[in-house]
C-alpha positions as CSV (number, residue, x, y, z in Angstrom):
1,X,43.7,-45.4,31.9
2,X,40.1,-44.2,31.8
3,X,41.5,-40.7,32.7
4,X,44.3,-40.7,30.2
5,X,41.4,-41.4,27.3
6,X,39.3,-38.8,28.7
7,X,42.0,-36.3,28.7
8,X,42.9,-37.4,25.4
9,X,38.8,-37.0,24.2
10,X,39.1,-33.6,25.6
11,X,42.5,-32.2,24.0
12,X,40.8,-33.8,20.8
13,X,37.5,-32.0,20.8
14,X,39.3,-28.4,21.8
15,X,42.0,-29.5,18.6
16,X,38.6,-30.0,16.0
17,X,36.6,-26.9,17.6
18,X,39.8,-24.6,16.8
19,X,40.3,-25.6,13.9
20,X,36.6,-25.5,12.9
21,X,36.9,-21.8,14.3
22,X,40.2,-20.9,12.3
23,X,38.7,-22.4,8.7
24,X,35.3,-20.6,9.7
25,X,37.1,-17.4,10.4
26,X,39.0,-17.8,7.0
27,X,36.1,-18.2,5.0
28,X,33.9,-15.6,7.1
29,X,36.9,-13.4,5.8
30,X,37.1,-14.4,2.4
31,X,33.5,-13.4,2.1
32,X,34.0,-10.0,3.8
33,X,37.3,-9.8,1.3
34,X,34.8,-10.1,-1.8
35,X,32.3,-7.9,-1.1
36,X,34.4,-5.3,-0.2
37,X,36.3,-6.1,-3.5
38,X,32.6,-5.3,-5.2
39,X,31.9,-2.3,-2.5
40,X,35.5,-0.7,-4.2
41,X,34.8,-1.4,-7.6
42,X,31.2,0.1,-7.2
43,X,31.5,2.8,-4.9
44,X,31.8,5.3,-7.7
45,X,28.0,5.2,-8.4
46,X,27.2,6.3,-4.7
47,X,28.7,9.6,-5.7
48,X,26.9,11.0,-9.3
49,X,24.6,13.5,-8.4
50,X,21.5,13.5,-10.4
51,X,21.4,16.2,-12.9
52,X,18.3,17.5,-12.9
53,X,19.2,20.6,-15.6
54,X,17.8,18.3,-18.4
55,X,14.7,17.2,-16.8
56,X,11.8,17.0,-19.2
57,X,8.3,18.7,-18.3
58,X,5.6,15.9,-18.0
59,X,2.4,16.2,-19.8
60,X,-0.4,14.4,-18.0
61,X,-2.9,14.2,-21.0
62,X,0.4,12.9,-23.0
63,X,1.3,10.2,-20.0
64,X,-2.4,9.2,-19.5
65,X,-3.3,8.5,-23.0
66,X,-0.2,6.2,-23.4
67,X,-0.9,4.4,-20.0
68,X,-4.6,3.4,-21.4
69,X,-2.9,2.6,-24.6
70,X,-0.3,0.1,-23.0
71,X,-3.3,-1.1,-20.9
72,X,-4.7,-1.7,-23.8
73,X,-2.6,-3.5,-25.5
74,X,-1.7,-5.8,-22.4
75,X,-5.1,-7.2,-21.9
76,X,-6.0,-7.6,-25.4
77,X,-2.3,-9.3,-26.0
78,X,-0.1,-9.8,-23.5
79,X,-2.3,-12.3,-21.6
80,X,-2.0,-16.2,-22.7
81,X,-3.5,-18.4,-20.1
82,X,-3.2,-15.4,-18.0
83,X,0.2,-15.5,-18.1
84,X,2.1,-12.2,-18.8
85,X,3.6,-12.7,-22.0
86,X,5.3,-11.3,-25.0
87,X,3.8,-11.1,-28.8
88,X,5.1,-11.0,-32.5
89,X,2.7,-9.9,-35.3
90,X,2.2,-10.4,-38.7
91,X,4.1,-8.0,-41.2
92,X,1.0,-6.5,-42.5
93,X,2.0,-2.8,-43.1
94,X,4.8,-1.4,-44.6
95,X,5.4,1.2,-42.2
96,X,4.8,-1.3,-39.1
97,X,2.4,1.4,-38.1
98,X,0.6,0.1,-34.8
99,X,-2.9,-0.3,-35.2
100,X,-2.1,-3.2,-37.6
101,X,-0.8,-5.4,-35.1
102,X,-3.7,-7.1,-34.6
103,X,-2.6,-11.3,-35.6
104,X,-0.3,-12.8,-33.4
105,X,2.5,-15.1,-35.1
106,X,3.9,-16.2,-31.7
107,X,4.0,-15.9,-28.0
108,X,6.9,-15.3,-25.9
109,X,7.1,-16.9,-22.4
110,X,9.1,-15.9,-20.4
111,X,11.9,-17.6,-18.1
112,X,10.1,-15.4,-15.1
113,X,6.6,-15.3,-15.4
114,X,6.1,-15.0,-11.6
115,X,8.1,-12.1,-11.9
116,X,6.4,-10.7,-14.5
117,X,3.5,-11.2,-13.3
118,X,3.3,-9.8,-9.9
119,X,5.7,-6.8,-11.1
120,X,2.1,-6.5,-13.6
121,X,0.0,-6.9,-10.7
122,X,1.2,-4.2,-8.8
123,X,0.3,-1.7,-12.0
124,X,-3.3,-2.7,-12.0
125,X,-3.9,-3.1,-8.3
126,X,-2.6,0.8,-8.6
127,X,-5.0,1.3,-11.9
128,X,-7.8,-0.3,-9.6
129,X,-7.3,2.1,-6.4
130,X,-6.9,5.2,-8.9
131,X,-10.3,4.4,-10.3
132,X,-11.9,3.8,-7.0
133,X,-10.6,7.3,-5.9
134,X,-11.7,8.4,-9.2
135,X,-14.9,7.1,-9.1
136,X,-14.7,5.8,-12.5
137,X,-16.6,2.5,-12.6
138,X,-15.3,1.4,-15.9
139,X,-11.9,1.7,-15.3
140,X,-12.6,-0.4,-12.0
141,X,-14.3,-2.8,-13.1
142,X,-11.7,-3.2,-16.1
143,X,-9.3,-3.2,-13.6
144,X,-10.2,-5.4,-11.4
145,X,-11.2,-7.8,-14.4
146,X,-7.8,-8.7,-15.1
147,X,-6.6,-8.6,-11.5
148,X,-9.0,-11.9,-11.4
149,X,-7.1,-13.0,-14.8
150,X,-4.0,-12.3,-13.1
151,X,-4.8,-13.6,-9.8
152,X,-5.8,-16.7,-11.7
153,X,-2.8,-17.3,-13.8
154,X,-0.3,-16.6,-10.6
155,X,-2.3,-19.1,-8.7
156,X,-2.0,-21.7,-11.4
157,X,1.7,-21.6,-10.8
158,X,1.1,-23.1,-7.4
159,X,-2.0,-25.3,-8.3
160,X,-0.1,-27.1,-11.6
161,X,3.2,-28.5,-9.9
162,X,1.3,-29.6,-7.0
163,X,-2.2,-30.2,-7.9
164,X,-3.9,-27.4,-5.8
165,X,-4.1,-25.1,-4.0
166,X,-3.7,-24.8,-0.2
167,X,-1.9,-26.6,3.1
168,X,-2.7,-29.8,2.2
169,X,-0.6,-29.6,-0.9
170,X,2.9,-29.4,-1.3
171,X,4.3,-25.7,-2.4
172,X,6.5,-25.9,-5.1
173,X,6.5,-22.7,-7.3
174,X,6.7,-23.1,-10.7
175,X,8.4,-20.6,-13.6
176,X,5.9,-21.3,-16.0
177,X,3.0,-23.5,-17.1
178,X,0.8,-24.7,-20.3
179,X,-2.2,-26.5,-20.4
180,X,-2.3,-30.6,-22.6
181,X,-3.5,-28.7,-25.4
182,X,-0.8,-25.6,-25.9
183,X,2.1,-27.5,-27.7
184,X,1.4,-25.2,-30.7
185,X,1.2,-21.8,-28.4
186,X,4.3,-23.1,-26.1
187,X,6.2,-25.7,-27.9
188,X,9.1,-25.0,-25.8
189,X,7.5,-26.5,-22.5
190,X,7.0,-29.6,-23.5
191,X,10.4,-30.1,-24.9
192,X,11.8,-33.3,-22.8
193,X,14.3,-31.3,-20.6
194,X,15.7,-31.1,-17.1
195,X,13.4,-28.1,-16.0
196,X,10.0,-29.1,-17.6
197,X,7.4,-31.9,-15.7
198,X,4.1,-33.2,-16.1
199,X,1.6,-31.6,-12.9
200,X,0.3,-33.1,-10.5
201,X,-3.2,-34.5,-9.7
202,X,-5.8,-33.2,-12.1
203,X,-3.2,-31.2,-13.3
204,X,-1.5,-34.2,-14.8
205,X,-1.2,-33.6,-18.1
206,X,-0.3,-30.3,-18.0
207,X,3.0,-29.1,-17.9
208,X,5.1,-26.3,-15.8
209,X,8.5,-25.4,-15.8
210,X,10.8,-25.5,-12.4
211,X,14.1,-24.9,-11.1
212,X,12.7,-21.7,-9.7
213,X,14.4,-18.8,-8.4
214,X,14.4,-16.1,-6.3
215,X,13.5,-14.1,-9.2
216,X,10.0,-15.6,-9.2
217,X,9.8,-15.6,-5.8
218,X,10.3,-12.0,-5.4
219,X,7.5,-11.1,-7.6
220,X,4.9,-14.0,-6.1
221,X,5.5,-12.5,-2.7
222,X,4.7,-8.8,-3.7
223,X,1.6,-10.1,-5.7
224,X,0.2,-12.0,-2.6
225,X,1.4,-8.6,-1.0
226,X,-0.8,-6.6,-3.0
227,X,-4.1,-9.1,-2.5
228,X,-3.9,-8.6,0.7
229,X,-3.5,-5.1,1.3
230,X,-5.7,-3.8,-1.2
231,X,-8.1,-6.6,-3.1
232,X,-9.3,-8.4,-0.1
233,X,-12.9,-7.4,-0.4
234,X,-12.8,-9.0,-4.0
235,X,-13.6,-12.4,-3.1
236,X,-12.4,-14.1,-5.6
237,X,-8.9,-12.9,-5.2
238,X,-9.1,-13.2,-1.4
239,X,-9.7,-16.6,-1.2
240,X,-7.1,-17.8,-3.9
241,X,-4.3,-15.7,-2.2
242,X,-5.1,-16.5,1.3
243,X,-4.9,-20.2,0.3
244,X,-1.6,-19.9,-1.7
245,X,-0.1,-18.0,1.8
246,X,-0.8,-21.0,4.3
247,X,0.1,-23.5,1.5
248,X,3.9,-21.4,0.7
249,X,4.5,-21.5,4.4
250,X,3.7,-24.8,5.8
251,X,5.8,-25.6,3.0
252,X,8.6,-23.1,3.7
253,X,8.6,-23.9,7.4
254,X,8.8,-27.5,6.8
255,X,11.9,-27.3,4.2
256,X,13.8,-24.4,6.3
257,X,13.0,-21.9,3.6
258,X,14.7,-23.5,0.9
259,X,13.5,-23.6,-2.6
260,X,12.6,-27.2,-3.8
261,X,12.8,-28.1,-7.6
262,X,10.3,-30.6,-8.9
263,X,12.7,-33.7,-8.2
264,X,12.4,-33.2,-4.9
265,X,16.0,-31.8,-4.7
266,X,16.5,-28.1,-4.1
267,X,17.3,-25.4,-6.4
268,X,19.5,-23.6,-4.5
269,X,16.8,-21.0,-2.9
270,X,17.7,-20.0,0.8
271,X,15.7,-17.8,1.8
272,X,17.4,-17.6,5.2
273,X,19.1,-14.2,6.4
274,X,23.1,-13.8,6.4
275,X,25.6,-11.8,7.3
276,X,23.3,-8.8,8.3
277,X,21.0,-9.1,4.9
278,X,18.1,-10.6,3.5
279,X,15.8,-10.8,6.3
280,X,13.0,-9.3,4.4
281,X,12.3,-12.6,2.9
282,X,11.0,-15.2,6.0
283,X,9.6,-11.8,7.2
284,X,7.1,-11.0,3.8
285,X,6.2,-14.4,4.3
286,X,5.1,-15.5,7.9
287,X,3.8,-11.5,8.1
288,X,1.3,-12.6,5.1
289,X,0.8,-15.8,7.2
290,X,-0.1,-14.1,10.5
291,X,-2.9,-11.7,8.6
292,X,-4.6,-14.6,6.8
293,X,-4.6,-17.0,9.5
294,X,-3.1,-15.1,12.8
295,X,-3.9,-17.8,15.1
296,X,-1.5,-20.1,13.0
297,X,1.5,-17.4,12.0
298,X,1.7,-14.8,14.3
299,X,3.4,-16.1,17.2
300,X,6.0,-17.7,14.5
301,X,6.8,-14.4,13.0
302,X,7.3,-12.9,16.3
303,X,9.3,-15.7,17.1
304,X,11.5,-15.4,14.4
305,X,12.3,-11.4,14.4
306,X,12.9,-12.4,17.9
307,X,14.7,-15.5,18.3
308,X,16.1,-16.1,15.0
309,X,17.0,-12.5,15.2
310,X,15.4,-11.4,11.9
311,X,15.3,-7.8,13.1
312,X,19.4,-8.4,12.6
313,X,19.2,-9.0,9.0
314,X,16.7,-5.9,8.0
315,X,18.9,-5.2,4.7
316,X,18.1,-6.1,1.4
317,X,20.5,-6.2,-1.9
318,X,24.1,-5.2,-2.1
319,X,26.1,-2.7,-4.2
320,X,27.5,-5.4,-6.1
321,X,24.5,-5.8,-8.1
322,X,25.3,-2.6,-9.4
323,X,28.1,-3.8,-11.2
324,X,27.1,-7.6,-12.0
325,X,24.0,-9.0,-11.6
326,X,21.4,-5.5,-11.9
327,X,18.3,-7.5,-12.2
328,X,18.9,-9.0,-8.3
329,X,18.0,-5.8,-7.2
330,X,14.3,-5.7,-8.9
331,X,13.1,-8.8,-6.8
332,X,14.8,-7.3,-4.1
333,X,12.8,-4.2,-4.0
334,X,9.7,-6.5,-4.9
335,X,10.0,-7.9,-1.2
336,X,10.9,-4.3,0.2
337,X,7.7,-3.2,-1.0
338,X,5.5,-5.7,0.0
339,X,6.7,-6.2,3.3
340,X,7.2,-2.2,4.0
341,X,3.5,-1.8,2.7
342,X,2.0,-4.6,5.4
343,X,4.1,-3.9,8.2
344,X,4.0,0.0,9.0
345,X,7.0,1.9,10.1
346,X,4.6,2.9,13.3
347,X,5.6,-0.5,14.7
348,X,8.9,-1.0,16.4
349,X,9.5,-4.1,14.3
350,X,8.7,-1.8,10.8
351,X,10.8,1.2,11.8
352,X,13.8,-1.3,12.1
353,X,13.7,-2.7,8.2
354,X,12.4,0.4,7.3
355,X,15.8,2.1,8.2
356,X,17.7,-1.0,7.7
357,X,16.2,-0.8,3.6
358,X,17.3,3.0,3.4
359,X,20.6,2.5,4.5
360,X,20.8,-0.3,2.1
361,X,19.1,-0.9,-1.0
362,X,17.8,2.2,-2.0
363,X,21.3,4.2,-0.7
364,X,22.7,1.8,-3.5
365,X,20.0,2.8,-5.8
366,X,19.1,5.9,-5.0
367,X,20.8,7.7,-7.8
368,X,20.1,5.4,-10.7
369,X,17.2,7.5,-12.6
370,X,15.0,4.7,-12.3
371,X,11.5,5.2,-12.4
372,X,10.4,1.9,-10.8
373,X,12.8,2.0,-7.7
374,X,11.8,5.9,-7.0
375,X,8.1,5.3,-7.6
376,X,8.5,2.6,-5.0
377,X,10.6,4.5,-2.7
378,X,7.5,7.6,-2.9
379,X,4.6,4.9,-2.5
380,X,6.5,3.4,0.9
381,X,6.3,7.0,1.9
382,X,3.7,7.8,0.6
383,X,1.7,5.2,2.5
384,X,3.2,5.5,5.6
385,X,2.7,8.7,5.7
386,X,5.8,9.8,5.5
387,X,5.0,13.0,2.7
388,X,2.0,15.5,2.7
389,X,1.0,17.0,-0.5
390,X,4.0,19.7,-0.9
391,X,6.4,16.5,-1.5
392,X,8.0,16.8,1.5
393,X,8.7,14.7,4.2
394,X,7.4,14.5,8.2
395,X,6.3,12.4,10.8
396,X,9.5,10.7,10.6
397,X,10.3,8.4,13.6
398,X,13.5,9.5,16.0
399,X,15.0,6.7,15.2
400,X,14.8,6.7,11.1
401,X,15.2,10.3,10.6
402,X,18.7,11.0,11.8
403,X,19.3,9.0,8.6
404,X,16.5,9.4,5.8
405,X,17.7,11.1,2.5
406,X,16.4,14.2,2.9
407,X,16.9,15.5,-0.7
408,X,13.9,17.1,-1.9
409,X,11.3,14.9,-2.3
410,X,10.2,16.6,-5.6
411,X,13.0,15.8,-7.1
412,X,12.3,12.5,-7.0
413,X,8.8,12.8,-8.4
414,X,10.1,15.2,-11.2
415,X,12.9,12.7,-12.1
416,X,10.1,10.0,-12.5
417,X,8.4,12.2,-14.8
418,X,11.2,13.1,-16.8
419,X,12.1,9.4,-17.0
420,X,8.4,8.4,-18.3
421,X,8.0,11.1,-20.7
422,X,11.4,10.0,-22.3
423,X,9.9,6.4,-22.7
424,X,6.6,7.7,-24.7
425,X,9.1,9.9,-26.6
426,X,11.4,6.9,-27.4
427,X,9.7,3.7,-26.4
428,X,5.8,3.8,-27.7
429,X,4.5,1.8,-28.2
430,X,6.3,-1.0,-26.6
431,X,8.3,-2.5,-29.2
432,X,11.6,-4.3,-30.1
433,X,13.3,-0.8,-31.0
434,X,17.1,-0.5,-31.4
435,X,19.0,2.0,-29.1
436,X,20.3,5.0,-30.3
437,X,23.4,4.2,-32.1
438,X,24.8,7.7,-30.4
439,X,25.2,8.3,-27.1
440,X,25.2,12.3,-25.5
441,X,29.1,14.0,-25.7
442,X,28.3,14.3,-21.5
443,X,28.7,10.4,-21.3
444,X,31.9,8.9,-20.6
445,X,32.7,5.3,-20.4
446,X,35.1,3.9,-17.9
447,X,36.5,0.5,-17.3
448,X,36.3,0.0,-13.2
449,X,36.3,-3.8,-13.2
450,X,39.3,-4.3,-15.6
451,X,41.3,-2.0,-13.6
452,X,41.0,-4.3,-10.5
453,X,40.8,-7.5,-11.9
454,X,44.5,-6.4,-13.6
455,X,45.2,-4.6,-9.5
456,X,44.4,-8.3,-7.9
457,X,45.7,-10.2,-10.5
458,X,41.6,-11.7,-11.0
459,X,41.7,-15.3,-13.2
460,X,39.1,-16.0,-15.5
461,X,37.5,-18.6,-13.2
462,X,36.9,-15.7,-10.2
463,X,35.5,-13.2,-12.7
464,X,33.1,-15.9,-13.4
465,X,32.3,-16.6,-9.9
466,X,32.1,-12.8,-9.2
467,X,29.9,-12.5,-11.7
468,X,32.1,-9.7,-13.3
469,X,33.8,-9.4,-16.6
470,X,36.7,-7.1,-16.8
471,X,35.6,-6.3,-20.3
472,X,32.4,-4.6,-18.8
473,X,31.9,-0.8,-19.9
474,X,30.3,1.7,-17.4
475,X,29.2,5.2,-18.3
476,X,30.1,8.2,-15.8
477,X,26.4,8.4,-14.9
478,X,23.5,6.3,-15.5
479,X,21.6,6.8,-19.1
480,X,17.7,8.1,-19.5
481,X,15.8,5.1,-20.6
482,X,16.2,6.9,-23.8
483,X,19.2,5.2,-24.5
484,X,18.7,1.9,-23.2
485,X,17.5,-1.1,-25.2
486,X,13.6,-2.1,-25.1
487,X,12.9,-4.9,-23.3
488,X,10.3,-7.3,-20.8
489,X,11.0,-4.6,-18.1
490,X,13.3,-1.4,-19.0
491,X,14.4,-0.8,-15.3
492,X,15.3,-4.1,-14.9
493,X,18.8,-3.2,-17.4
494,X,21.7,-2.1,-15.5
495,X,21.9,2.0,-16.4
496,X,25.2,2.5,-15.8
497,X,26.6,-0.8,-18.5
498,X,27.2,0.2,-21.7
499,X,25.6,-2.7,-24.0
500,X,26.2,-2.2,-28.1
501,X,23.6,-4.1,-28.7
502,X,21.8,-2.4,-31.6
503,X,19.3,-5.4,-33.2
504,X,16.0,-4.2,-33.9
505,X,12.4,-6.5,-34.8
506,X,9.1,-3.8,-35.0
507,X,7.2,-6.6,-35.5
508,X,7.7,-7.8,-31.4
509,X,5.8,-6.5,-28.9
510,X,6.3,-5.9,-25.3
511,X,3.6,-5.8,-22.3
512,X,3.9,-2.0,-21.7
513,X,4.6,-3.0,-18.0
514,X,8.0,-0.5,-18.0
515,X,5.6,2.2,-18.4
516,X,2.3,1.3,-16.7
517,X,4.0,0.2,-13.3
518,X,5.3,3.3,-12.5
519,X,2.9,5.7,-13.9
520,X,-0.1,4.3,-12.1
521,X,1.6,4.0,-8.7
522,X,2.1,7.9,-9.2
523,X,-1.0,8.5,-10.4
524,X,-2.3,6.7,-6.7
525,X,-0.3,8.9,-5.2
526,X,-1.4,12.1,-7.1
527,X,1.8,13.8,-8.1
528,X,0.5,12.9,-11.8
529,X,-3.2,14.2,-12.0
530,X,-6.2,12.8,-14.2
531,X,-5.8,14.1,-18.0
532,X,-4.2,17.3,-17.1
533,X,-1.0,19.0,-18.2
């Protein structure tokens, strides 16, 4: 009898285990089904060649007077509580002229200011290093003035929701925060809603807002990035960023790299690799750990690129972002660039995401005309020393250069140029402007989705999870920034969706940050020089 019931135990468990394997293998497939639905709908972009017949001529003086402008203008008006934020102004001039817009009427905070504000942070660590090669002491010290502001404001989104900074506090990060006082600079925060709280500790009555997402998170990592691989003999900054990195992963560790919202309950953050891609995230991380405190992190990040096969994962982004979702791919290359800049491609372990982000990301990218991703693809390169000063690449290692794009490196720097003397043509300074209401005869629209949601029969409810609408127009090949609407961050806009979106406010003001972020990390790199055509 005692047999019979084992043998029954037994049939039972192999019965559960297949059909745990046949429902995983399903879904596994369903998965596999969709992306590749997203690779076919996409896979059009992989193919436009850049055309480089209608590349504009860069002139330095030109470039470098508008980057000191929108520098400018960022730290005299884009900074509230050393927060990165938009500004409206008072209509006091007819012709909206810009040296009027000088009295603020309201502040815009945005959704993302971690985002924001390490995508600023990387422009004036850049600014900094330029000035330091430079030897220009103002421009340093300006510099590295509001990198202390910055560094300051980034850490208060760590210090408010959990009342300071370091291990022995929790890590939530925030989107967002306000001191007691600010109701009549950010009324919207302390609105009673499901995203905003009180702080915590001495930060009681202060107020953040949560429900954080990868977004910020992308942008937090590559400012703690930046600290640490250029600013650590600024004290200040050093000891605030070295703190934040042992408080984010205790905290990670302990929660299994999930984001937690300021309930307690998670926000649906999982920073954890899968299916071949995202391992750059627990890797920026515990590699920040193991060069502030390498006695605590070290063996852990070993440990996971070893046993939790991290190494695996070494991808980033997908080529569906191309087609839904664009802006996934600018927090992607956020961690790319951080982790790429801290972990050299001289070490076995770098080599392998240094490939694995070629054949990923930036192959999906790579043909975009955006001046952010190639300005980060040139500084990777750059600082690995990957290009001498002819723009062309060496020292690659055996492994990676069987499959780096080999296309001529100054292309890539011209293309930038091109790209950032269309914005001062069309975009200074960095206001609400409409787009052009025209777009060139060369640009043809296309409907890819529609055709395959009508081919697979797609309902409403999966475009919706797809994150795809089959009423989505795409041009033939992706537009100069030129034609694309102003906004927080210009590169962050999908180039290849048509938007009719023509509104217009001159009175609204962005940070400059689409053109600074770029220019400066070419400037670092010297394909633009100091003041000269």
């Amino acid at each position: 009898m005692i047999r019979a019931n084992k043998h029954r135990y037994k049939k039972l468990m192999i019965g559960m285990f297949l059909v745990f394997l046949t429902i995983t293998s399903v879904a596994f497939g369903i998965i596999l089904n969709i992306l590749s639905i997203y690779g076919r709908i996409a896979e059009w972009s992989l193919e436009v060649p850049v055309d480089t017949s209608s590349f504009l001529d860069p002139n330095g003086e030109e470039l470098e007077d508008a980057a000191y402008f929108y520098d400018y203008r960022f730290s005299n008006y884009h900074l509230m509580w050393d927060q990165v934020v938009g500004t409206k102004f008072e209509n006091d001039s007819e012709t909206y002229g810009y040296i009027t817009y000088t009295n603020i009427t309201k502040y815009y905070f945005s959704d993302n200011e971690a985002l924001w504000g390490g995508t600023a942070y990387v422009s004036w660590t850049y600014k900094y290093l330029v000035a330091v090669n430079e030897n220009n002491v103002t421009m340093r010290n300006y510099a590295r003035n509001v990198l202390i502001n910055l560094t300051s404001g980034l850490s208060m989104l760590m210090a408010v929701p959990n009342g300071g900074l370091g291990s022995d506090y929790r890590g939530i990060l925030g989107r967002g925060y306000a001191p007691p006082d600010g109701n009549d600079t950010w009324d919207d925060i302390f609105d009673d809603e499901p995203k905003h709280f009180n702080g915590t500790g001495i930060y009681s009555d202060w107020r953040w807002r949560g429900y954080t997402s990868n977004d910020e998170y992308g942008g937090y990592y590559l400012f703690l990035a930046m600290a640490l691989k250029y600013l650590s003999d600024i004290e200040p900054i050093y000891e605030n960023v070295s703190l934040i990195v042992d408080q984010l992963c205790e905290y990670m560790l302990d929660n299994n790299f999930l984001g937690i919202h300021g309930t307690g309950s998670t926000t649906g953050v999982d920073q954890k690799p899968l299916l071949g891609n995202g391992g750059f995230w627990i890797a920026i991380l515990l590699k920040m750990g193991a060069i502030c405190f390498p006695e605590k992190y070290e063996n852990l990040y070993l440990y996971y690129m070893a046993n939790e096969f991290l190494y695996l994962h070494a991808h980033e982004g997908g080529l569906q972002e191309t087609v839904a979702n664009y802006y996934a791919y600018h927090f992607a290359y956020c961690i790319c660039l951080g982790y790429l800049l801290l972990e050299p491609i001289t070490s076995s372990i770098g080599r392998v995401f240094y490939s694995g982000f070629l054949e990923s990301i930036w192959q999906y990218t790579r043909n975009h005309r955006n001046a952010w991703y190639n300005a980060l693809f040139l500084m990777i390169a750059h600082e690995n020393g990957l290009i001498n000063d002819n723009t062309e690449l060496l020292n690659l290692p055996e492994d990676v250069s069987t499959m780096h794009p080999v296309e001529n490196i100054s292309q890539i720097v011209a293309d930038v140029g091109d790209q950032l003397t269309r914005y001062t043509n069309s975009h200074f300074p960095d206001l609400h402007y409409a787009s052009p209401e025209s777009i060139p005869e060369e640009y043809e629209l296309f409907s890819p989705v529609s055709e395959f949601v009508e081919k697979y029969n797609f309902s409403p409810a999966l475009q919706d999870l797809l994150g795809i609408d089959e009423n989505d127009l795409f041009y033939n090949k992706p537009l100069t920034c030129d034609y694309l609407e102003a906004d927080w961050f210009i590169w962050n806009d999908n180039p290849w969706n048509y938007d009719d979106i023509w509104c217009e406010n001159l009175r609204r003001e962005y940070p400059g940050i689409s053109f600074t972020l770029p220019y400066w990390m070419m400037r670092y790199c010297g394909y633009f020089e100091e003041g000269t055509d």
